[in-house]
C-alpha positions as CSV (number, residue, x, y, z in Angstrom):
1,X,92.6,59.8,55.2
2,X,90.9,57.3,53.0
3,X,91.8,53.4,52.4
4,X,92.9,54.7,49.1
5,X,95.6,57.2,51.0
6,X,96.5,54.2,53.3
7,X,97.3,51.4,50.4
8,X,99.1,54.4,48.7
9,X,101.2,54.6,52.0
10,X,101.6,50.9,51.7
11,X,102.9,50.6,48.4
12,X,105.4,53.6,49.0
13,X,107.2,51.7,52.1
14,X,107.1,48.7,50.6
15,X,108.2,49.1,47.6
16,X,111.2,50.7,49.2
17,X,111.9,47.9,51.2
18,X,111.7,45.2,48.3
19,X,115.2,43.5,48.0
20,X,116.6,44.5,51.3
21,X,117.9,42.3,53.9
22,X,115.7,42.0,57.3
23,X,118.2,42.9,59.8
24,X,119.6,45.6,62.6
25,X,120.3,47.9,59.5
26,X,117.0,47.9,58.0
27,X,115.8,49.1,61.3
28,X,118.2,52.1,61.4
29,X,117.5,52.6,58.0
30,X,113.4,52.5,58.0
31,X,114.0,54.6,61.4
32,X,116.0,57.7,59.3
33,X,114.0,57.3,56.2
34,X,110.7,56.6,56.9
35,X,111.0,57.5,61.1
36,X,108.5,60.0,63.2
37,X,110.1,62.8,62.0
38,X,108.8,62.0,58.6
39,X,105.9,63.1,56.4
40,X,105.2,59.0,55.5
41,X,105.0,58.5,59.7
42,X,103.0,61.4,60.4
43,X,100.4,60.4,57.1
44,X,100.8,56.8,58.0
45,X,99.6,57.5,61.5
46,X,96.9,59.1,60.5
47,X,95.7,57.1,58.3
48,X,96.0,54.1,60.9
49,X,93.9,56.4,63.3
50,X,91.3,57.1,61.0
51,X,91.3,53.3,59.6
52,X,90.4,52.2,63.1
53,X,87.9,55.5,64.0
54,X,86.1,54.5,60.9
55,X,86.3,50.5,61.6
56,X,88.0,49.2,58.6
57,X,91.0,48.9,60.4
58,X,90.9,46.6,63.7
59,X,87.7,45.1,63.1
60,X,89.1,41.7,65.3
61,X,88.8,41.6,69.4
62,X,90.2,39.3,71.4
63,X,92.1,39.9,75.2
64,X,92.2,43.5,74.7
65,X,94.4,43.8,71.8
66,X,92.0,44.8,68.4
67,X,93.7,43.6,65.3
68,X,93.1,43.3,61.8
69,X,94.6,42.3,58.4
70,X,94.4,45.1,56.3
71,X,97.0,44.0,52.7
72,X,97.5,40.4,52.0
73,X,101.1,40.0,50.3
74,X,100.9,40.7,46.6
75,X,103.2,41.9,44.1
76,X,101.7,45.0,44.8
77,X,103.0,45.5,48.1
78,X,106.5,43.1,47.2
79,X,104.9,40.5,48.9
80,X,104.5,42.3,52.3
81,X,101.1,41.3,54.0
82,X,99.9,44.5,56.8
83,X,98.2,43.8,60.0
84,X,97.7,46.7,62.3
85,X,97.0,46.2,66.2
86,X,95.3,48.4,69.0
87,X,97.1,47.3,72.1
88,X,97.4,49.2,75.6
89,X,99.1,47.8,78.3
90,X,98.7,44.3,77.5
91,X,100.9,41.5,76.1
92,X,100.3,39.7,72.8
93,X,100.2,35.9,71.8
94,X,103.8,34.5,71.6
95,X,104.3,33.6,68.1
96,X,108.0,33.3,65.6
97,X,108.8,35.1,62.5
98,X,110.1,32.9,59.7
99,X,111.2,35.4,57.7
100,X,111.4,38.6,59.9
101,X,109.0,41.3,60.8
102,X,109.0,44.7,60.4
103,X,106.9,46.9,63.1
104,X,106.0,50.7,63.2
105,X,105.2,51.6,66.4
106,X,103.0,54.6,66.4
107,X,102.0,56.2,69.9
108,X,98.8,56.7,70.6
109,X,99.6,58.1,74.5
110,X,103.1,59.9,74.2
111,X,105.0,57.6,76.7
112,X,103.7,53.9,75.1
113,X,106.4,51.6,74.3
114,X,106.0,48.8,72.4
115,X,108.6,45.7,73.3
116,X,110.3,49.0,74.7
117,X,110.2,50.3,71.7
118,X,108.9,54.2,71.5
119,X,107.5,56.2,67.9
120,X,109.5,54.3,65.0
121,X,110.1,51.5,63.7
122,X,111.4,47.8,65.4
123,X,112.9,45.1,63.0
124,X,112.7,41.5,64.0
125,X,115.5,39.3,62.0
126,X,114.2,36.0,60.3
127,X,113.4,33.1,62.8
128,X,113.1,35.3,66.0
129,X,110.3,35.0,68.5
130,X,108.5,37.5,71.0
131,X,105.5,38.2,72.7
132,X,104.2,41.3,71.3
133,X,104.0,43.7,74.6
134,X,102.6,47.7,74.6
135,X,103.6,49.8,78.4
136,X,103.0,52.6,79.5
137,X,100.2,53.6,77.5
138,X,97.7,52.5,74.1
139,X,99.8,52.5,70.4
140,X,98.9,51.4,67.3
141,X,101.4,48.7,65.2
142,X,101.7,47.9,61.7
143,X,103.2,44.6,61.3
144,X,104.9,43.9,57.5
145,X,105.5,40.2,57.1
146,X,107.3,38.9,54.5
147,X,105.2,37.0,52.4
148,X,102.6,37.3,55.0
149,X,104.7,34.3,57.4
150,X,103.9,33.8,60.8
151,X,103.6,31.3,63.0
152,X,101.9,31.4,66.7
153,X,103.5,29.0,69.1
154,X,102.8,28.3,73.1
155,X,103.9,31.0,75.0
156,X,107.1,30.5,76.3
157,X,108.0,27.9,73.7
């Protein structure tokens, strides 16, 4: 898988989410479309595990967790911006969503979770907050963010 494959993976999802609401149907709708029985998951996958095997992907370290923006939001990708993270076992900064965020959890041990979450996709509605937290195991997430929007706050706040 090349960067070229992976922007081309990028522009397919998100151009198929452009116009739609951020909310518990999205979710269900991303998870039957676009879900891990797909041909976009498995590609997307691998192109995430080559991205960070080849280290343009996750090039940022910090607590454990490797991170990276790959896309800023452009009219390319409807004004999505992707970060990807390596987490395993660990717990993320707290931070809100102003306008929602959408997360692909991809496994990278078969029983990771990731905020309980197992192979698929997680939708966070506008204004929600979380700690971003991976069990039983290592995955990879791709975070979309509309318009590339969030904020880190204090934990607990």
């Amino acid at each position: 898988m090349s960067e070229q494959q992976f922007q081309s993976l990028v522009r397919t999802i998100t151009q198929a989410l452009q116009g739609r609401p951020v909310d518990a149907a999205l979710e269900d709708w991303l998870n039957a479309s676009y879900g891990p029985a797909s041909h976009w998951f498995r590609d997307m996958k691998a192109a995430c595990e080559a991205g960070v095997r080849e280290g343009w992907m996750c090039r940022h370290e910090a607590g454990g967790i490797r991170w990276g923006r790959v896309v800023k939001p452009s009219a390319e990708t409807a004004q999505f911006s992707v970060d990807v993270v390596d987490m395993q076992d660990c717990i993320g900064p707290h931070h809100s969503h102003p306008n929602g965020e959408l997360d692909l959890v991809m496994p990278l041990t078969p029983d990771a979770r990731f905020d309980g979450t197992p192979a698929g996709w997680k939708v966070y509605p506008p204004g929600s907050a979380h700690r971003p937290t991976v069990t039983t195991g290592r995955a990879l997430v791709l975070y979309l963010l509309p318009e590339g929007s969030i904020q880190f706050t204090k934990a607990g706040a």
